[in-house]
C-alpha atoms as an extended CHARMM CRD file, in Angstrom:
* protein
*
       158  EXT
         1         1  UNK       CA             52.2240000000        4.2310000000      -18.2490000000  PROA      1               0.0000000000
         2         2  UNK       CA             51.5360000000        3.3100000000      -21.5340000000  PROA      2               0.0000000000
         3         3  UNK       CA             48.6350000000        0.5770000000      -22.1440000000  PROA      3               0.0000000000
         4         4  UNK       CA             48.7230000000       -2.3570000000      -24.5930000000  PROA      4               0.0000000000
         5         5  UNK       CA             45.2200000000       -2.3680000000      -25.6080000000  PROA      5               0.0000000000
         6         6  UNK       CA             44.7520000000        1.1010000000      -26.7910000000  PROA      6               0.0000000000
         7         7  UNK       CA             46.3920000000        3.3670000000      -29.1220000000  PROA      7               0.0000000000
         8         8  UNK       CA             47.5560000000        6.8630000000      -28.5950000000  PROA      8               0.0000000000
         9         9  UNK       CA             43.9380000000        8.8240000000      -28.8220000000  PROA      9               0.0000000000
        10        10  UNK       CA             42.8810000000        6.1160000000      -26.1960000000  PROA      10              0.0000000000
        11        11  UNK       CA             40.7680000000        3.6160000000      -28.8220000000  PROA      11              0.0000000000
        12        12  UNK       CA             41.0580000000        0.1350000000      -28.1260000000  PROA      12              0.0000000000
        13        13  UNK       CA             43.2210000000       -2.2150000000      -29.9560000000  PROA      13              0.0000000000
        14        14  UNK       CA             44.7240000000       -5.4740000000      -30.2930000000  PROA      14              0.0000000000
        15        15  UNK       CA             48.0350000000       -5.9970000000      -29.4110000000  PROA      15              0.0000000000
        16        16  UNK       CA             50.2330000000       -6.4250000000      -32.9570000000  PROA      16              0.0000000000
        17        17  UNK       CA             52.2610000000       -9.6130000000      -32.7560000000  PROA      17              0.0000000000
        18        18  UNK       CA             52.7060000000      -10.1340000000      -36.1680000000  PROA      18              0.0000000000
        19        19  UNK       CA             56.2500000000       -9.0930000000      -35.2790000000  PROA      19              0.0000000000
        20        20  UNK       CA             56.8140000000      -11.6350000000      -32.8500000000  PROA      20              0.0000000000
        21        21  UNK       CA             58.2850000000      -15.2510000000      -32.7070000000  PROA      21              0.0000000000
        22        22  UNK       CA             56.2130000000      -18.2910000000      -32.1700000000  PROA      22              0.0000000000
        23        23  UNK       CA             57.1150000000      -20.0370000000      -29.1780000000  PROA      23              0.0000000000
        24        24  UNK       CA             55.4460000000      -23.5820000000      -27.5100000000  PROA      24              0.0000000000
        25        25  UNK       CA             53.4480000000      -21.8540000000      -24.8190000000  PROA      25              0.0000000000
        26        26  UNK       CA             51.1510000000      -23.3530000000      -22.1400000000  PROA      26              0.0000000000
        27        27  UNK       CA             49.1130000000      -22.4610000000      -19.6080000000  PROA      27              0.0000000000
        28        28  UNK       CA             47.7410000000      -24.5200000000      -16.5790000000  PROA      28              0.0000000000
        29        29  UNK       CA             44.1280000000      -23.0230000000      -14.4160000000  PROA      29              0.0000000000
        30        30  UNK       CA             42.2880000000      -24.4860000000      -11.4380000000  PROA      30              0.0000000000
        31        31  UNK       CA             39.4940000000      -23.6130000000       -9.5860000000  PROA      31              0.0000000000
        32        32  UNK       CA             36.9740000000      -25.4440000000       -7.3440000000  PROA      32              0.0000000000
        33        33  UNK       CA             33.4670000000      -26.2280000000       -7.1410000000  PROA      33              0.0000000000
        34        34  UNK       CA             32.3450000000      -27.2310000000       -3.5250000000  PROA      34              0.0000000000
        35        35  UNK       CA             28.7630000000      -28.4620000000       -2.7400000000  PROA      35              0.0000000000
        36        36  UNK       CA             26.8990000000      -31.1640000000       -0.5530000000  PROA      36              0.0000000000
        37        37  UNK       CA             28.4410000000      -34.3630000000       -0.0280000000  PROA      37              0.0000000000
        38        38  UNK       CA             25.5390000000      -36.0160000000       -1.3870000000  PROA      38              0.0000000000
        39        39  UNK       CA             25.6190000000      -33.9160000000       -4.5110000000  PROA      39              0.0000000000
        40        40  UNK       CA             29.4470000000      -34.7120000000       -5.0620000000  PROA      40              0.0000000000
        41        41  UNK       CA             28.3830000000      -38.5610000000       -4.2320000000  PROA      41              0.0000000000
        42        42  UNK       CA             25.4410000000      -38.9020000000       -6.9910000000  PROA      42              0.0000000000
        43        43  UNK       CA             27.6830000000      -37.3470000000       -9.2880000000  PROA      43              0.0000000000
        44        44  UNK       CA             30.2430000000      -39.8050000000       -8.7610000000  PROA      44              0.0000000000
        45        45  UNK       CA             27.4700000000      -42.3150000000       -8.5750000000  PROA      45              0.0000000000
        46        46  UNK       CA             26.6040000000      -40.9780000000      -12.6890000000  PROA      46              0.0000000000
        47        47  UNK       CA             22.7060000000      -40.5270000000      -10.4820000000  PROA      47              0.0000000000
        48        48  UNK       CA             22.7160000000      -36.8770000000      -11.7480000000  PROA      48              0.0000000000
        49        49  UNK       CA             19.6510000000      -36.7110000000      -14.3850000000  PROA      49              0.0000000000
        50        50  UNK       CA             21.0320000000      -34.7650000000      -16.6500000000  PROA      50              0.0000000000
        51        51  UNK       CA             23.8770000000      -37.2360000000      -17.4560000000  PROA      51              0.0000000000
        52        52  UNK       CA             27.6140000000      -37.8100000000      -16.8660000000  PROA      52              0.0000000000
        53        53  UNK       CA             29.0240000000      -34.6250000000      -14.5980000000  PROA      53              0.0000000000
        54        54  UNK       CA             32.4190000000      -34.5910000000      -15.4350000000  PROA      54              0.0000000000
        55        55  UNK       CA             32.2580000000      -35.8890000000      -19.4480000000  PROA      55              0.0000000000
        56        56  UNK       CA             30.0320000000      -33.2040000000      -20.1850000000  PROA      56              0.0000000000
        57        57  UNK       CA             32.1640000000      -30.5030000000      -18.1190000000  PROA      57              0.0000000000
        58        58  UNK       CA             34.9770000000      -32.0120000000      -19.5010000000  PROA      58              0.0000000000
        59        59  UNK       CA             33.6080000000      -31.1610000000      -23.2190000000  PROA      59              0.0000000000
        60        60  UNK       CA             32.1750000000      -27.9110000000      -22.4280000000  PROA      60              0.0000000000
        61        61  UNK       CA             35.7560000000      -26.8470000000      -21.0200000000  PROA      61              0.0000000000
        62        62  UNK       CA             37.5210000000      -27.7600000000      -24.3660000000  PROA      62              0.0000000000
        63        63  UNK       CA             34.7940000000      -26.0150000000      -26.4230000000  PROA      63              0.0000000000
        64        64  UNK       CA             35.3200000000      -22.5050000000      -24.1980000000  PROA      64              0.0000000000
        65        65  UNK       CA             39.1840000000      -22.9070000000      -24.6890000000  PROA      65              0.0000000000
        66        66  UNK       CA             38.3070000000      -22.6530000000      -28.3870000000  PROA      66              0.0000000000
        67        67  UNK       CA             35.8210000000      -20.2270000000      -27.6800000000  PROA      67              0.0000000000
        68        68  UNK       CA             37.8740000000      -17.7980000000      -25.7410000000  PROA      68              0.0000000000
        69        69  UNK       CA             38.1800000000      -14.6980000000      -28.2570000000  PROA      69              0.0000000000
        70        70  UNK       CA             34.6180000000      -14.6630000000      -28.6940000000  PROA      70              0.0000000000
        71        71  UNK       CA             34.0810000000      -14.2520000000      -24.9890000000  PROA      71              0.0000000000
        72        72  UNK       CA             37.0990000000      -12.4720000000      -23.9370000000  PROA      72              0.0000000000
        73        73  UNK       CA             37.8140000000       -8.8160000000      -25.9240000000  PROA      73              0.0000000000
        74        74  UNK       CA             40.7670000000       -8.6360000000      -27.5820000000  PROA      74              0.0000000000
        75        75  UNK       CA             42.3010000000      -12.1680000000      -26.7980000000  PROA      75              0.0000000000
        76        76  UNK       CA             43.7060000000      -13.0510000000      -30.2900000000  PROA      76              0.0000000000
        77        77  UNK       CA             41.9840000000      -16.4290000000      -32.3330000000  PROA      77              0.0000000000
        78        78  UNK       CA             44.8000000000      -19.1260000000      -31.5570000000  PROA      78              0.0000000000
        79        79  UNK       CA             45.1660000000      -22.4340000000      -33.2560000000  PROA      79              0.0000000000
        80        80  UNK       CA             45.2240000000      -24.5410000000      -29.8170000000  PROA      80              0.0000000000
        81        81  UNK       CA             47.2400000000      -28.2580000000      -30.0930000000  PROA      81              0.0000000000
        82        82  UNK       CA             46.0530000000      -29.2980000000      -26.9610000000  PROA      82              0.0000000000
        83        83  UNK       CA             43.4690000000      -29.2910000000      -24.0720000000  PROA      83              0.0000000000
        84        84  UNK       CA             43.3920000000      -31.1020000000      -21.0600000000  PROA      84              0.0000000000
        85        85  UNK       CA             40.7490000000      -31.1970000000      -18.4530000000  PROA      85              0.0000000000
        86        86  UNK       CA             41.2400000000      -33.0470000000      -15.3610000000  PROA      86              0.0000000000
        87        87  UNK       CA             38.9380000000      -33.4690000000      -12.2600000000  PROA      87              0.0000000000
        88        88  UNK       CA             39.7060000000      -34.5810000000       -8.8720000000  PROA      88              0.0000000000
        89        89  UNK       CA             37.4290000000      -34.8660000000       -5.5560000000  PROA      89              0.0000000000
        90        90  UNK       CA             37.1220000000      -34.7290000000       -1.7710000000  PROA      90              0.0000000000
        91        91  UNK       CA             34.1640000000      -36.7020000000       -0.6910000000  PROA      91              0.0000000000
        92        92  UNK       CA             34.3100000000      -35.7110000000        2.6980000000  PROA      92              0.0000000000
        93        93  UNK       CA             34.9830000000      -31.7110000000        2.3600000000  PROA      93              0.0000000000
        94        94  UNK       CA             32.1080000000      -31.8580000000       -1.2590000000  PROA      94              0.0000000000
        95        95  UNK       CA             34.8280000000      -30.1460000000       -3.1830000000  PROA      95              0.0000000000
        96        96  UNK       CA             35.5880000000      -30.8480000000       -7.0970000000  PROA      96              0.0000000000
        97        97  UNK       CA             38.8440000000      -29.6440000000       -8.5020000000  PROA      97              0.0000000000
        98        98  UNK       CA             39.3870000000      -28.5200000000      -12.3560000000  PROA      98              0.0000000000
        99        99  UNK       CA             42.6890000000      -28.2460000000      -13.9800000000  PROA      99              0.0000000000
       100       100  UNK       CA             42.7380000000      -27.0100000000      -17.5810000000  PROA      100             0.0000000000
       101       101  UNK       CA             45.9090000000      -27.5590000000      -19.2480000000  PROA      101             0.0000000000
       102       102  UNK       CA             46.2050000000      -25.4300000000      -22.7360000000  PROA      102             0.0000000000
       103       103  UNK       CA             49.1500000000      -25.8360000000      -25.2750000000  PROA      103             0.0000000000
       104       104  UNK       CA             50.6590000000      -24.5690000000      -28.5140000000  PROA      104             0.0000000000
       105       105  UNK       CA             53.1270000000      -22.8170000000      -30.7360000000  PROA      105             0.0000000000
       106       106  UNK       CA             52.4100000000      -19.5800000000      -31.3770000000  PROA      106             0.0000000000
       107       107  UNK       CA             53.1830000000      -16.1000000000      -30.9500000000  PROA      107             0.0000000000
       108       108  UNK       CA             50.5060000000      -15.0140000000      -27.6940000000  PROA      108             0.0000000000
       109       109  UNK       CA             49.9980000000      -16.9770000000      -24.6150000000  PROA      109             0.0000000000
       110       110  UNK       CA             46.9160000000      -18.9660000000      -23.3320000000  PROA      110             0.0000000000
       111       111  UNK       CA             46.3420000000      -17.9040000000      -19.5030000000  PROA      111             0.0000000000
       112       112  UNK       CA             42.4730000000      -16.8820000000      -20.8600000000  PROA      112             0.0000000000
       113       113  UNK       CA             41.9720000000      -19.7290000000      -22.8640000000  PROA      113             0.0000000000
       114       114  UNK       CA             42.8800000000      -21.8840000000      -19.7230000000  PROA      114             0.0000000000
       115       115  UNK       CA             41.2020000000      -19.9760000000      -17.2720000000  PROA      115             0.0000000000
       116       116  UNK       CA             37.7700000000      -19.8270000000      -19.5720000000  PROA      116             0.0000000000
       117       117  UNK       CA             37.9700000000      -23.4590000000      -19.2870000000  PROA      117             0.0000000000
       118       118  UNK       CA             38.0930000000      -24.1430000000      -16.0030000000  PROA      118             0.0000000000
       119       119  UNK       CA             35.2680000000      -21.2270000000      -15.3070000000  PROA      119             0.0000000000
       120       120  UNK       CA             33.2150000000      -23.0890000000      -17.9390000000  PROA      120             0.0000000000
       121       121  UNK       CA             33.8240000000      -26.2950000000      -16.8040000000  PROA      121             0.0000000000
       122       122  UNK       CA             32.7220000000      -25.5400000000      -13.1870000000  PROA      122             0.0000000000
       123       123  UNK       CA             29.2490000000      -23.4550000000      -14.2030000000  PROA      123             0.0000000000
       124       124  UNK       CA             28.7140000000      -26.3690000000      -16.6450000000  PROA      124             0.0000000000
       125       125  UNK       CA             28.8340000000      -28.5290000000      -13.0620000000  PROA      125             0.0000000000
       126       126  UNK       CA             26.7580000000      -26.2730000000      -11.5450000000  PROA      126             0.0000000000
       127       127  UNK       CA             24.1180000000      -26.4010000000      -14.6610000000  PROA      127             0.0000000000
       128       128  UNK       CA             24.0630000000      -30.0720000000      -14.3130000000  PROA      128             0.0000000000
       129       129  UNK       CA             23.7280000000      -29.8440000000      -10.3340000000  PROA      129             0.0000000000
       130       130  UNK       CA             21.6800000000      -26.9080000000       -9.5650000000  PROA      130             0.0000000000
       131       131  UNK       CA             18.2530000000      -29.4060000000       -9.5330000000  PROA      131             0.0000000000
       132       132  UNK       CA             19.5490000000      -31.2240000000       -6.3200000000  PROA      132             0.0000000000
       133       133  UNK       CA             22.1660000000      -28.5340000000       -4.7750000000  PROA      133             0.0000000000
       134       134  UNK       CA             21.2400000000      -24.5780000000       -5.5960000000  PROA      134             0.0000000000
       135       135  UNK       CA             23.9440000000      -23.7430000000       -2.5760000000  PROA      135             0.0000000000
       136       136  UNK       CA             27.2480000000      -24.6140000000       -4.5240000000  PROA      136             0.0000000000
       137       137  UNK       CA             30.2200000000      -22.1740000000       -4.4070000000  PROA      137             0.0000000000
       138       138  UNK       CA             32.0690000000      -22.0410000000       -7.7170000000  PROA      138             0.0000000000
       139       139  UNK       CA             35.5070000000      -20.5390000000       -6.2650000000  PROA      139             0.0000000000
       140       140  UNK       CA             39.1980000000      -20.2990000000       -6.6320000000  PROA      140             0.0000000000
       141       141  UNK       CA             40.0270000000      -19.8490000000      -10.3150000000  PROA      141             0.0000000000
       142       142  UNK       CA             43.5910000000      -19.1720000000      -11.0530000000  PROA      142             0.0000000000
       143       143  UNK       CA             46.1810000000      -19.2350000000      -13.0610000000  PROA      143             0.0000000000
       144       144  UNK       CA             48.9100000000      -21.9500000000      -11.4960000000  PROA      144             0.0000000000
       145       145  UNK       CA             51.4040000000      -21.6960000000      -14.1200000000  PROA      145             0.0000000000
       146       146  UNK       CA             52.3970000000      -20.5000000000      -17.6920000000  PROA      146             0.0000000000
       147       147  UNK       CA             55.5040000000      -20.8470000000      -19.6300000000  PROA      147             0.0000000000
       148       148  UNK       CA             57.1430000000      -19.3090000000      -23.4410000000  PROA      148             0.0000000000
       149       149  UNK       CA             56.8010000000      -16.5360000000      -24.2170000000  PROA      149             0.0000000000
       150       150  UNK       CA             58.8610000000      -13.0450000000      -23.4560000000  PROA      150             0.0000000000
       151       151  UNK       CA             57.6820000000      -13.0760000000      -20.0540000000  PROA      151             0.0000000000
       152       152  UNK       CA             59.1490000000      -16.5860000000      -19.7080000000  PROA      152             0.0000000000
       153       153  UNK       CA             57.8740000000      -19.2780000000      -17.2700000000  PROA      153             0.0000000000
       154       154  UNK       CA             55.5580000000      -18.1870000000      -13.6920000000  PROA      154             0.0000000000
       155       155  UNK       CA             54.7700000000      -20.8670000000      -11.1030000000  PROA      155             0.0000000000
       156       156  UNK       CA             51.7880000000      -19.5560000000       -8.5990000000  PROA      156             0.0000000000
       157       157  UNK       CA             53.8310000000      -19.7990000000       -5.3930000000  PROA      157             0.0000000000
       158       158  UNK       CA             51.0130000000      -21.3590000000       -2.7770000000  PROA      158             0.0000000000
């Protein structure tokens, strides 16, 4: 088996893709932050003290996309054209959902870039939470689809 990320004598690289074509390339993450009822309630409420739950997770997601090869080794600096961060709710089960949708043209995907979102996103909840709920379960963080590239298009079958 021969691995990507390291040369012959076993150092680790980055992958060369200087010799590949830039293709329009996006990746889609979720994962889920569940907590009390009431917790999910004042933060649709805006009561949280700290401010506006989901605008500042919503920023803090787009900043880790672009953040992503300084937190992940040897994911390659990307020029990103888009980031979207979505949040949906079930009041009755205390569950938030993040989606982190990541586009561009270029010549390596974005599954990490997406995926660093939505993990960012949902500690950045947590962060802004923790005062009135310290038992929230940051969980399911997945890829749910990707497309371009060699590897072509993957759809998380559920």
């Amino acid at each position: 088996m021969e691995f990507t990320h390291f040369d012959s004598k076993g150092a680790s690289r980055m992958v060369d893709v200087s010799m590949k074509a830039p293709t329009k390339r996006q990746a889609v993450a979720s994962g889920k932050v569940t907590m009390k009822k009431e917790t999910l309630q004042q933060i649709i409420d805006m009561s949280i003290k700290k401010g506006n739950v989901f605008e500042v997770a919503r920023i803090a997601a787009i900043m880790a996309v672009k953040q992503t090869p300084h937190l992940i080794p040897l994911c390659h600096p990307l020029a990103i054209s888009s980031v979207n961060v979505e949040f949906d709710y079930n009041l009755e089960k205390g569950e938030v959902y993040i989606e982190v949708v990541v586009a561009l043209d270029d010549k390596t995907g974005v599954e990490m870039e997406a995926l660093t979102g939505v993990s960012v996103a949902a500690l950045t909840i947590y962060d802004m939470c923790k005062a009135v709920d310290k038992d929230m379960i940051i969980s399911d963080i997945m890829l749910m689809k990707k497309s371009g590239g060699k590897s072509g298009e993957y759809i998380r079958q559920k």
